[in-house]
TIDRENSE-614732 format. One line per field, with one value per residue (C-alpha): residue in three letters; x negated, y negated, z negated. Coordinates in steps of 0.001 Angstrom, whole numbers, m for minus. Layout:
BEGIN
numi: [ALA_...]
x: [X_...]
y: [Y_...]
z: [Z_...]
END
This chain:
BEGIN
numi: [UNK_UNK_UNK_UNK_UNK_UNK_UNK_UNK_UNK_UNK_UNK_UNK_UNK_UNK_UNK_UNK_UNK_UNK_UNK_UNK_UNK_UNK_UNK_UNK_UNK_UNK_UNK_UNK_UNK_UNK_UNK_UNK_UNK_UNK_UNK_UNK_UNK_UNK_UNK_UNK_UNK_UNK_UNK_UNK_UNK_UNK_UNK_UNK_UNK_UNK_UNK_UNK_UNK_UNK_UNK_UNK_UNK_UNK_UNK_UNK_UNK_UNK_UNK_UNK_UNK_UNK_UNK_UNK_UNK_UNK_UNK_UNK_UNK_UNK_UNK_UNK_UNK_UNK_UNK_UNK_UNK_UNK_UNK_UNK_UNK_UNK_UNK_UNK_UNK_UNK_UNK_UNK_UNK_UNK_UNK_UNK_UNK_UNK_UNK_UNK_UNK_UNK_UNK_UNK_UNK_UNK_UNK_UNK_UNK_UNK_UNK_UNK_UNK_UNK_UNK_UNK_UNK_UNK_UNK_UNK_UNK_UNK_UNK_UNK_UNK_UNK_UNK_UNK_UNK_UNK_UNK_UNK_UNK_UNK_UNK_UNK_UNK_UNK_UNK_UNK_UNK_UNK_UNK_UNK_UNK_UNK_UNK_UNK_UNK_UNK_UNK_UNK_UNK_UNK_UNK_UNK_UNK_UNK_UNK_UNK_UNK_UNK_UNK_UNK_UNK_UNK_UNK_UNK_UNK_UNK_UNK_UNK_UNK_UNK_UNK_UNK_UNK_UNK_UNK_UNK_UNK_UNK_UNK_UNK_UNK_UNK_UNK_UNK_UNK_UNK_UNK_UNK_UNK_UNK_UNK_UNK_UNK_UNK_UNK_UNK_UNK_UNK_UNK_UNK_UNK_UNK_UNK_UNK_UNK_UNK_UNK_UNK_UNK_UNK_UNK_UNK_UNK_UNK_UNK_UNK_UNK_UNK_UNK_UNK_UNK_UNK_UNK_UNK_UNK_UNK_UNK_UNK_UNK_UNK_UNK_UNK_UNK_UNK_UNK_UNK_UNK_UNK_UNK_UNK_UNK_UNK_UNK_UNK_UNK_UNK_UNK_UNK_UNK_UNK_UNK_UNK_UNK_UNK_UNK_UNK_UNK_UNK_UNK_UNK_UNK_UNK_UNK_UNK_UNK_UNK_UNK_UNK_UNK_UNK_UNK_UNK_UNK_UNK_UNK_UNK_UNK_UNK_UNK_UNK_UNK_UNK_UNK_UNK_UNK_UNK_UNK_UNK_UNK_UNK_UNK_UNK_UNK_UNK_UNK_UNK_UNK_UNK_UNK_UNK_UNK_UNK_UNK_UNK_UNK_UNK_UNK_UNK_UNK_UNK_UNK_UNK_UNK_UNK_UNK_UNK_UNK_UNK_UNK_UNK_UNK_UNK_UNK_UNK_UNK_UNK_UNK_UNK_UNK_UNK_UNK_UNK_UNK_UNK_UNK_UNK_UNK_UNK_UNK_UNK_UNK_UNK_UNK_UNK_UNK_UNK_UNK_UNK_UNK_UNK_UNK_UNK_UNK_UNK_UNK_UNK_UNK_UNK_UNK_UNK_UNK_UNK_UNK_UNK_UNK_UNK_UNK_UNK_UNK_UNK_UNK_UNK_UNK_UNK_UNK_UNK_UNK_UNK_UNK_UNK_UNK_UNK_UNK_UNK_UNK_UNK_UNK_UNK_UNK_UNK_UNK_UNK_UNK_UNK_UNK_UNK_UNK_UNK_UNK_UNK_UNK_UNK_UNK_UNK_UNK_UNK_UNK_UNK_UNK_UNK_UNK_UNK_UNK_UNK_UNK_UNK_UNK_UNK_UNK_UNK_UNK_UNK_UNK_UNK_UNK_UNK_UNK_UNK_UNK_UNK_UNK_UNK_UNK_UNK_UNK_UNK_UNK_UNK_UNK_UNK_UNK_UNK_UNK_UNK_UNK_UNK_UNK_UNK_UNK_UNK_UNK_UNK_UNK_UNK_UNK_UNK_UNK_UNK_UNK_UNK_UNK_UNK_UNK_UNK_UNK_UNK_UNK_UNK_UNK_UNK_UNK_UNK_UNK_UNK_UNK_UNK_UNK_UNK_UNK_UNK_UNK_UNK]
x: [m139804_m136432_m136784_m134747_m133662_m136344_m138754_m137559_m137339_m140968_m141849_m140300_m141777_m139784_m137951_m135758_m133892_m132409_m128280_m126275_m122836_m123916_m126232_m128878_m130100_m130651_m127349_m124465_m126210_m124774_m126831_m125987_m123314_m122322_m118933_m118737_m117289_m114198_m114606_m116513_m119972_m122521_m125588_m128295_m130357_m127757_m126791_m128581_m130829_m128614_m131077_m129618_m128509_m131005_m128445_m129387_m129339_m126163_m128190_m131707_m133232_m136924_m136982_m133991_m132537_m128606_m126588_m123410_m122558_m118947_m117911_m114875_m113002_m113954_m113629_m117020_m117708_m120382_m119535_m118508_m115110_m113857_m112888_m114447_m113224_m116100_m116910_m119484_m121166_m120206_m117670_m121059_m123138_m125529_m125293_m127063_m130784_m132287_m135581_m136867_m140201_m142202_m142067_m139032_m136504_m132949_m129434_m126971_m123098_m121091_m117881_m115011_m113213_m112241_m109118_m111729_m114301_m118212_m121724_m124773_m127958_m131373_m133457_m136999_m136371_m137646_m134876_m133655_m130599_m127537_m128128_m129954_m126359_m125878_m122729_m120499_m121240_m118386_m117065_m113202_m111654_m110727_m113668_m117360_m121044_m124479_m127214_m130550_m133538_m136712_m138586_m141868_m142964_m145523_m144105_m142270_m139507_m136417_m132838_m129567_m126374_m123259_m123691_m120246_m120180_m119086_m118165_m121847_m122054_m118287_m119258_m121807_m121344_m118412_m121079_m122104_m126054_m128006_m132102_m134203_m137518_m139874_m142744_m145940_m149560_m151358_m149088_m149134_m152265_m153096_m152812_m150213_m147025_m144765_m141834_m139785_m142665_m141561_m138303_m136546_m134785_m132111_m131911_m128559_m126301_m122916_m119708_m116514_m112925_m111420_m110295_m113732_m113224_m116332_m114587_m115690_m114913_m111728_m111810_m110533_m108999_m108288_m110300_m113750_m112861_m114529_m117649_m117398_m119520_m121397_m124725_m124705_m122752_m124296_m123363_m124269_m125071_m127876_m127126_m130374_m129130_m125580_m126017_m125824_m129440_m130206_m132741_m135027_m136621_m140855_m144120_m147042_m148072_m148318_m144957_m144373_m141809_m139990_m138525_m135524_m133988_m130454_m128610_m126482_m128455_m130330_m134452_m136668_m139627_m140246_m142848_m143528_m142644_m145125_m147164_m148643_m150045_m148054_m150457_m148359_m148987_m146852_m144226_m141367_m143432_m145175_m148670_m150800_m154522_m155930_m153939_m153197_m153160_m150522_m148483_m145494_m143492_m141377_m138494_m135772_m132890_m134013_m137808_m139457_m142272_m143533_m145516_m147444_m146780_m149640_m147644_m150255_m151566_m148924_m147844_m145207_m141997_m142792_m140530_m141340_m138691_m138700_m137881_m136972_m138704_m136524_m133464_m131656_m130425_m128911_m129964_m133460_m133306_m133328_m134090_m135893_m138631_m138705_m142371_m140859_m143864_m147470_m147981_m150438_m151481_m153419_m152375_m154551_m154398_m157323_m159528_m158324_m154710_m154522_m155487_m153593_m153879_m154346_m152139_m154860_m152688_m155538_m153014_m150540_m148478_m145843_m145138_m141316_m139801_m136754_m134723_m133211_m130871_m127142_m124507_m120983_m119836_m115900_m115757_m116441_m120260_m122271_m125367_m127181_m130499_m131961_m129078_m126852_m124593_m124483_m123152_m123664_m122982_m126567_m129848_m131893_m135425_m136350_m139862_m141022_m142259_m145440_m146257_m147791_m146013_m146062_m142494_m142788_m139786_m138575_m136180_m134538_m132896_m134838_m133296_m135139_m135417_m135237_m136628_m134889_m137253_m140469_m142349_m144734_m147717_m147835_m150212_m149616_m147182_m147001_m149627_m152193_m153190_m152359_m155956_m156825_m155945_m153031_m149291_m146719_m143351_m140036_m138728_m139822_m139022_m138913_m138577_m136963_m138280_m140935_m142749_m143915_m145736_m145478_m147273_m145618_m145450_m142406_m142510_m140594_m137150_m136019_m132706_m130987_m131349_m130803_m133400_m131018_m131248_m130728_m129022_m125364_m123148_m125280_m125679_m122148_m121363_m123634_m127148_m128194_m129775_m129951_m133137_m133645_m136507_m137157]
y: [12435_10943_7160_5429_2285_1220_2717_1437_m2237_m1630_m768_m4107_m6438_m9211_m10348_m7411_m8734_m11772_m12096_m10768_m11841_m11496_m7702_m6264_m5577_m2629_m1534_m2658_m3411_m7176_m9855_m13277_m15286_m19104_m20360_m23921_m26998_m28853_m31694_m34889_m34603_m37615_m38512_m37229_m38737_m41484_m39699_m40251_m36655_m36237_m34593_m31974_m33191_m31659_m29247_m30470_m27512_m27270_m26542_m25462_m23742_m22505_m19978_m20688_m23152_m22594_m23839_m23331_m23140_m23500_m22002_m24147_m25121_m29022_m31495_m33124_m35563_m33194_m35012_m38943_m39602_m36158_m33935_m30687_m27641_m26344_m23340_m24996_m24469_m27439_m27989_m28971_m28111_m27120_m26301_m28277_m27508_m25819_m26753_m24103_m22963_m19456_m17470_m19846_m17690_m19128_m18320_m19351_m18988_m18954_m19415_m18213_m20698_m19861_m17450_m14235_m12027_m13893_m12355_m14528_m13524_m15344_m14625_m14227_m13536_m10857_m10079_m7407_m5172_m6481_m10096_m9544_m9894_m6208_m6593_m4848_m6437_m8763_m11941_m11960_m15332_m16695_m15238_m15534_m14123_m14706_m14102_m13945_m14851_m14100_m15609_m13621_m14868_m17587_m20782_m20579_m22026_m19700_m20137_m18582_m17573_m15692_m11544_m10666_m6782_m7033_m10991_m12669_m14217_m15900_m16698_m18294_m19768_m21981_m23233_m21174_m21387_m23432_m24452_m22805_m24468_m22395_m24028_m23423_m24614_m23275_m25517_m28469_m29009_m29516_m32888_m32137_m34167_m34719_m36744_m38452_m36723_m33136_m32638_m29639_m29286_m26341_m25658_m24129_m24060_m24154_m24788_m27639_m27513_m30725_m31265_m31036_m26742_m24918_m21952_m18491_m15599_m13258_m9862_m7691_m4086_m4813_m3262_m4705_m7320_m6583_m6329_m9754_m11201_m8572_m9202_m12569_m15997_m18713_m22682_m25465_m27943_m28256_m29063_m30702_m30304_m30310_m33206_m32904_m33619_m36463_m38941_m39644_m42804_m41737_m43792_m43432_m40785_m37223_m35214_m31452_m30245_m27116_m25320_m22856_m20889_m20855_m19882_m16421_m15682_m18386_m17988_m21464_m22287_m25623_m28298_m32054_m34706_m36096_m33394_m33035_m30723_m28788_m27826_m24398_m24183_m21858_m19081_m16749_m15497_m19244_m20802_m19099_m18222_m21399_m23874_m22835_m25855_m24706_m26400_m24526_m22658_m19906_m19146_m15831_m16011_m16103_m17257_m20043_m21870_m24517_m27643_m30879_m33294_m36662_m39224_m41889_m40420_m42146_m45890_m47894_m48179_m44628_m41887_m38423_m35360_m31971_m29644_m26309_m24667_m21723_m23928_m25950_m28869_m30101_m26965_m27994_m30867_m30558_m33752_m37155_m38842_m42487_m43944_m46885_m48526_m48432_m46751_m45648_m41869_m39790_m36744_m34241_m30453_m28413_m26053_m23749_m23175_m19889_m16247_m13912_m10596_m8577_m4843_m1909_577_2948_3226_4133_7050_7307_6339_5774_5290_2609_2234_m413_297_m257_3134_4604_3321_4639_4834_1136_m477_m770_m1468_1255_2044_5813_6338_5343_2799_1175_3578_1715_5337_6276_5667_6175_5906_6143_4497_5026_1563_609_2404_967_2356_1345_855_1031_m677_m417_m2169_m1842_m5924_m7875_m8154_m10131_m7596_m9041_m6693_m7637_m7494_m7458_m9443_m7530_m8093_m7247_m4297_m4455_m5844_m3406_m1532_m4122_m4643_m8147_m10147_m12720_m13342_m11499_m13528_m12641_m11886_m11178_m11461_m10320_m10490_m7625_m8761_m6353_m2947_m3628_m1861_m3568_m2257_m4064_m2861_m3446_m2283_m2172_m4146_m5147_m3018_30_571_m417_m3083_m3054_m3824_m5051_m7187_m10910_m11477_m11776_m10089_m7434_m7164_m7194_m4868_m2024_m2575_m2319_430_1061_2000_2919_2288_4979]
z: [111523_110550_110745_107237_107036_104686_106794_110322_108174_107472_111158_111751_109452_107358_110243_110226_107711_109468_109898_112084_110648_107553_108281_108137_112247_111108_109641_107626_104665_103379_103098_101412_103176_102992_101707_103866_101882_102709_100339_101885_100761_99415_100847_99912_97037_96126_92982_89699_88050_85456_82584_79959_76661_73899_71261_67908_65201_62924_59880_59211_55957_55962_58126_60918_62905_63891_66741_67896_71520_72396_76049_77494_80461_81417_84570_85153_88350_90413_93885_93406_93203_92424_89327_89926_87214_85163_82782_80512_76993_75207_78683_79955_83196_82922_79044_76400_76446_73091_72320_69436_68154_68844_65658_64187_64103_65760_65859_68317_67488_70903_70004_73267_73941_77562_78569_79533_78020_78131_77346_77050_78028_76805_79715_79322_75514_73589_71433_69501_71340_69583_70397_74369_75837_76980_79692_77535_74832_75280_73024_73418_73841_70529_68946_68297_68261_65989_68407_66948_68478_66107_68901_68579_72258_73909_75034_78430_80045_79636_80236_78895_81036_80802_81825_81500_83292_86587_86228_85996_89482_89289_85880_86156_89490_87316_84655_82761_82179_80276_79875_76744_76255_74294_72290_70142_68758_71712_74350_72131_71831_75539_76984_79407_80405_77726_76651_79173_81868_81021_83396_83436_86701_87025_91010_92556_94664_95066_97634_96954_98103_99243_95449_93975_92797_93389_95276_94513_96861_95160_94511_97251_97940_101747_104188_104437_102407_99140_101209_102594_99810_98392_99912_97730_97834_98641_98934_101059_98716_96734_93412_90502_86613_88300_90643_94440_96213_93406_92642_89606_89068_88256_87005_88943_86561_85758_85358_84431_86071_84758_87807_87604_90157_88542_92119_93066_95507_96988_97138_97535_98731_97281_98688_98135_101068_102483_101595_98006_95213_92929_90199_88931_85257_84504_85092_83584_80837_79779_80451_83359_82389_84464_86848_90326_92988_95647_98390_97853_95134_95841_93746_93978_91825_87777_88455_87021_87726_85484_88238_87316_90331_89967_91553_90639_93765_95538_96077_94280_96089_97827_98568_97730_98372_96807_100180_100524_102983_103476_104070_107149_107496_104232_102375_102926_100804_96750_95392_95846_93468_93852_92486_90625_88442_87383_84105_81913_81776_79095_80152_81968_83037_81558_83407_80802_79667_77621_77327_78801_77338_80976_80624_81675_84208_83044_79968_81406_79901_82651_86034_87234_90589_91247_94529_94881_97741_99228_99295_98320_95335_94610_98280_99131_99618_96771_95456_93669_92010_92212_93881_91549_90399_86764_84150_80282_79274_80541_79825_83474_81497_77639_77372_73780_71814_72460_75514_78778_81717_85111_87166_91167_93058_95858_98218_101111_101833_99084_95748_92597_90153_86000_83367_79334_76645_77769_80584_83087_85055_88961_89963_93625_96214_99495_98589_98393_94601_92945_92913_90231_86526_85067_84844_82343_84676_83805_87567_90433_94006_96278_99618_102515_102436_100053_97278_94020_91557_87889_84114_81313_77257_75596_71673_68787_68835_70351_71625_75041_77365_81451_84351_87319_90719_89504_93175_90969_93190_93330_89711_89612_92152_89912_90805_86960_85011_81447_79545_75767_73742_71771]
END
């Protein structure tokens, strides 16, 4: 029997995956590498947790709210005492955070004000094709783009970002990403965290030249040189809503925290310091069925997970850090919660949060196979799917609206794989089947030479949209497919 790559990875176990200069032990498959900072870095949690503004609507009229989002070059202080070059909506980062309403609909002019092509991207969104940020559907500097969000989706904690083809890791990597917070009447009328106690908290990471630039590896023809990168960038600092390894000032009181992975290619496994609960309440696709009490929180590139953190249960004057489990040394530190006061607390976290229709595989109509997988691409290293690299010419599946079909994936390193339009439920992870109440997804990790099977019913509009690895170089170096709903 010939042995693959996938299958000798399997034979293995996870392990196999670990670097050797930057490979697979198994091969020459990439996997992410570090760009090392040259600037002086601060100490950890002596810098402020900078929290997004809120974008307040242009206009509104019965029906809509409008904003405008305007994408320009800035200087913002990320490390003290230095000007670092940015890429921001509104020249900030991250971008402003929009707060809008489920079934309100809302329209977001980005005006180009930078010297390249952008796309924006609501992720998690269900959205009609002409305003989901398709890569080539590109906004040319000097000009601008409605996109519509009707919004017909649950509460959840989503987040927009540029997903300019072949240009969304460097492009975002220099800003350009921003929180959008999702409500409705089922999530508002729990007694959970609110106010100044819901904290959204955008987690990266990112590298800085001596003059404060966030470097970001060039474009290559040399030999080997394109590949240098290609299995994902990653940086050595830790950065919270754009601050390095911060602080934030808490009452000895509930909080909801809204977690984001926001990195390249960075995955977290996040845990309290001294140890603690995380209470998940929710993930990509909004409020979970029922809370789950966990120690830890894993995160690939694009997930969210929605966390209430009690810190009455600890002492005023205590220290509690937000670790990453998967890091060393400074990458294993994300942020610091200083308990600063006594405070009253009405909130609570029901036994029950919401219903969550479960998807029947019974109804399934079709079955399709994705392989997520390194090869050739125009004779260099690429990253392919079937076998094949990103062509917005074709259409790899045409899933007709309304149907339940199942999608098994497949890896061979792991790549986070993000489905547009419509979230998905897991069926099974390595061939055991997913136990417990169903979860909306829109991102999912597939960890080395790993199978994953999700369910999921396509809704609301046809035309195209793209399933692709969130990992951003290997988005952008054609691990992306295109699918039309028909």
């Amino acid at each position: 029997m010939r042995v693959t790559r996938r299958r000798a990875l399997g034979l293995l176990g996870l392990g196999a995956a670990l670097t050797v200069s930057g490979c697979s032990l198994l091969g020459s498959t990439p996997l992410p590498r570090m760009l090392t900072s040259t600037a002086p870095l601060p100490e950890p949690y002596t810098v402020p947790l900078p929290l997004p503004a809120v974008a307040k609507p242009g206009r509104t009229d019965a029906t809509t709210d409008y904003y405008e989002l305007v994408q320009r070059a800035a200087e913002v202080e990320i490390l003290p005492g230095l000007r670092t070059p940015i890429w921001g909506y509104d020249g900030s980062f991250p971008g402003p955070a929009i707060r809008a309403r489920s079934g309100r609909r809302t329209v977001v002019r980005v005006s180009n004000g930078l010297a390249v092509p952008t796309v924006t991207h609501l992720h998690g969104g269900h959205t009609p094709p002409e305003s989901d940020g398709f890569p080539t559907d590109l906004v040319q500097p000097g000009t601008h783009r409605d996109y519509v969000f009707p919004l017909e989706q649950r509460a959840a904690t989503l987040w927009y970002h540029d997903h300019r083809m072949d240009f969304t890791g460097p492009q975002v990597w220099r800003g350009l990403a921003g929180f959008f917070l999702v409500g409705d009447d089922e999530e508002a009328a729990l007694p959970l965290p609110a106010g100044e106690r819901d904290v959204p908290l955008m987690i990266c990471d990112r590298s800085f030249d001596a003059d404060g630039a966030m470097p970001y590896p060039a474009r290559h023809d040399g030999p080997g040189a394109r590949e240098a990168f290609m299995g994902g960038v990653l940086g050595d600092v830790i950065l919270v809503n754009g601050a390095p390894w911060p602080r934030h000032g808490v009452d000895r009181a509930r909080h909801r925290l809204r977690l984001l992975n926001a990195s390249n290619a960075r995955t977290y496994e996040l845990a309290l310091s001294p140890g603690g609960r995380l209470i998940r309440i929710g993930g990509d696709g909004g409020l979970l069925a029922a809370p789950v009490p966990a120690d830890r929180v894993r995160l690939a590139p694009g997930e969210r997970a929605d966390v209430v953190v009690d810190f009455a249960a600890y002492r005023v004057g205590e220290q509690v850090e937000l670790r990453n489990l998967l890091g060393e040394g400074a990458q294993a530190r994300v942020m610091r919660f200083v308990v600063e006061r006594d405070a009253r607390d009405d909130s609570a976290v029901p036994r029950t949060l919401s219903r969550v229709e479960r998807l029947d595989p019974a109804r399934a109509a079709v079955t399709r196979d994705f392989e997520f997988t390194s090869g050739d691409l125009h004779g260099h290293t690429g990253w392919l799917i079937n076998g094949k690299p990103f062509d917005a010419r074709r259409a790899d599946a045409r899933p007709k609206l309304g149907q339940v079909e199942i999608w098994r994936l497949t890896s061979d390193v792991a790549h986070p794989v993000h489905l547009h339009l419509d979230h998905f439920q897991v069926l099974s992870v390595a061939g055991e089947r997913r136990a417990g109440p169903p979860e909306w997804k829109d991102t999912i990790e597939l960890r080395e030479a790993q199978t994953v099977e999700i369910v999921t019913r396509f809704t609301g509009y046809r035309g195209r949209y793209v399933m692709h690895c969130h990992n951003l170089e290997h988005e952008d170096m054609a691990m992306m497919s295109t699918f039309e709903v028909v």
